[in-house]
C-alpha positions in Angstrom: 3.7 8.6 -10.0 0.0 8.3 -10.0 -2.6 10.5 -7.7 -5.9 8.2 -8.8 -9.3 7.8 -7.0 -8.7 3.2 -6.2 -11.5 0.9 -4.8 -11.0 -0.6 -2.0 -11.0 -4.3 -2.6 -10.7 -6.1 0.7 -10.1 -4.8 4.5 -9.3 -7.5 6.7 -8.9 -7.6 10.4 -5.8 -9.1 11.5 -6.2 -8.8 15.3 -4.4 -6.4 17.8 -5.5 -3.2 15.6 -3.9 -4.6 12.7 -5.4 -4.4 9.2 -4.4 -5.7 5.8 -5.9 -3.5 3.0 -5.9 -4.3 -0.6 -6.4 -1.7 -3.1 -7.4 -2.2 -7.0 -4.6 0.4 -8.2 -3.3 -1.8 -11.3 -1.6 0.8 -13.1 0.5 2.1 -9.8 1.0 -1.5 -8.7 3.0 -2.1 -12.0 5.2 0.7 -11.5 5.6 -0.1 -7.6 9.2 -1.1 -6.5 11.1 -2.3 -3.2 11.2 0.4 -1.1 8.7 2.2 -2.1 5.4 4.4 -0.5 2.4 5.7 -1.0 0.6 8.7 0.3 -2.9 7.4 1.0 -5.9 10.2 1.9 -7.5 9.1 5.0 -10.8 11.8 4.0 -12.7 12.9 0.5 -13.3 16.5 2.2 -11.0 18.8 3.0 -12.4 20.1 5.8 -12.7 17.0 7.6 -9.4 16.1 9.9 -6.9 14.7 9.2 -6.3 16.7 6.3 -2.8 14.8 5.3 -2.4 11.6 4.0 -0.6 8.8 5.6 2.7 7.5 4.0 2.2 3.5 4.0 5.0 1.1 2.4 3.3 -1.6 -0.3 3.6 -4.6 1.9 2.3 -6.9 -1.3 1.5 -6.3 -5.6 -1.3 -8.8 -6.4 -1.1 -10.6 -9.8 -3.9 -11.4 -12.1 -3.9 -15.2 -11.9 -3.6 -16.0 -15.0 -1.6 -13.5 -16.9 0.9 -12.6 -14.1 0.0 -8.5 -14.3 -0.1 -6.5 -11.6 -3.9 -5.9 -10.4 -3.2 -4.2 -6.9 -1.6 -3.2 -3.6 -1.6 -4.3 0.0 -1.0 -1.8 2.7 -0.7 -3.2 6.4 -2.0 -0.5 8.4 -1.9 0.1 12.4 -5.1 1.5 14.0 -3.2 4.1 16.2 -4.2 7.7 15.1 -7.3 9.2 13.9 -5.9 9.2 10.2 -5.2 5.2 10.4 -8.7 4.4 12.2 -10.6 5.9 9.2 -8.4 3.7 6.6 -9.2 0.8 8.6 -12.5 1.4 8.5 -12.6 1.2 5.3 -15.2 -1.0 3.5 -15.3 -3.0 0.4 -16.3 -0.3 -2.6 -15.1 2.4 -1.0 -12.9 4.5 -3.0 -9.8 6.2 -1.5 -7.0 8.2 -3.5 -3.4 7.0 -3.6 -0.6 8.9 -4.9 2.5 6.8 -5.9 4.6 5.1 -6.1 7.0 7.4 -4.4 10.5 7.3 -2.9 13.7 6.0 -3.7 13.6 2.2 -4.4 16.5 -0.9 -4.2 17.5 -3.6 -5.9 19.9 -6.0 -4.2 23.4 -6.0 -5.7 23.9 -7.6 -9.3 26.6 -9.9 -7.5 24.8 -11.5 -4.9 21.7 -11.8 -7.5 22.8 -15.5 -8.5 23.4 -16.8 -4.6 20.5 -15.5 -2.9 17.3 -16.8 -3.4 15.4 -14.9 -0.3 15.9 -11.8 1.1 14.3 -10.4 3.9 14.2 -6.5 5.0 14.1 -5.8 8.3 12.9 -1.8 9.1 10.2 0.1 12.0 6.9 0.9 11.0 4.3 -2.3 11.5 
């Protein structure tokens, strides 16, 4: 588990507050799991509000095109709350920190491994 100062890649509007932000965390990426979070802090002083982070599942790892290595993380985030409205207004540069991975990841049963060739996780959140 990493707590490191990331850039902030891309922000993109999805539509209906919905926003896909990609983080350059290549080290964390590579460690990142199925099931796993990331605490993500929404302000660089601490006595701006909110001071906690926000817990945000990695909805995508990003390869390097060419050599297959993780280069960094996609977080789907909901404009809903005053902590989620600053992420998503995040810009390109910016830099954020982002402690993770955390939590308890899966792995789908060595069994069914050879029959299944998609799998799909079906959970709240966005």
């Amino acid at each position: 588990m990493f707590d490191k100062k990331v850039k902030v890649k891309e922000i993109r509007d999805l539509g209906s507050r919905n926003y896909l932000l990609t983080l350059n965390a290549a080290e964390q990426a590579a460690l990142t799991r199925p099931g796993q979070f990331f605490m993500l802090k929404c302000v660089e002083r601490i006595d701006e509000n909110p001071l906690l982070r926000r817990p945000l599942s990695a909805f995508n790892i990003h390869r390097h095109p060419r050599s297959g290595k993780p280069a960094g993380l996609d977080f789907l985030i909901k404009d809903i709350g005053n902590g989620t409205h600053k992420l998503a207004n995040l810009m390109q540069g910016d830099e954020i920190y982002c402690l993770g991975p955390q939590g308890h990841w899966f792995q789908a049963p060595a069994e069914s491994q050879s029959r299944i060739s998609h799998a799909y996780l079906v959970a709240g959140g966005v």
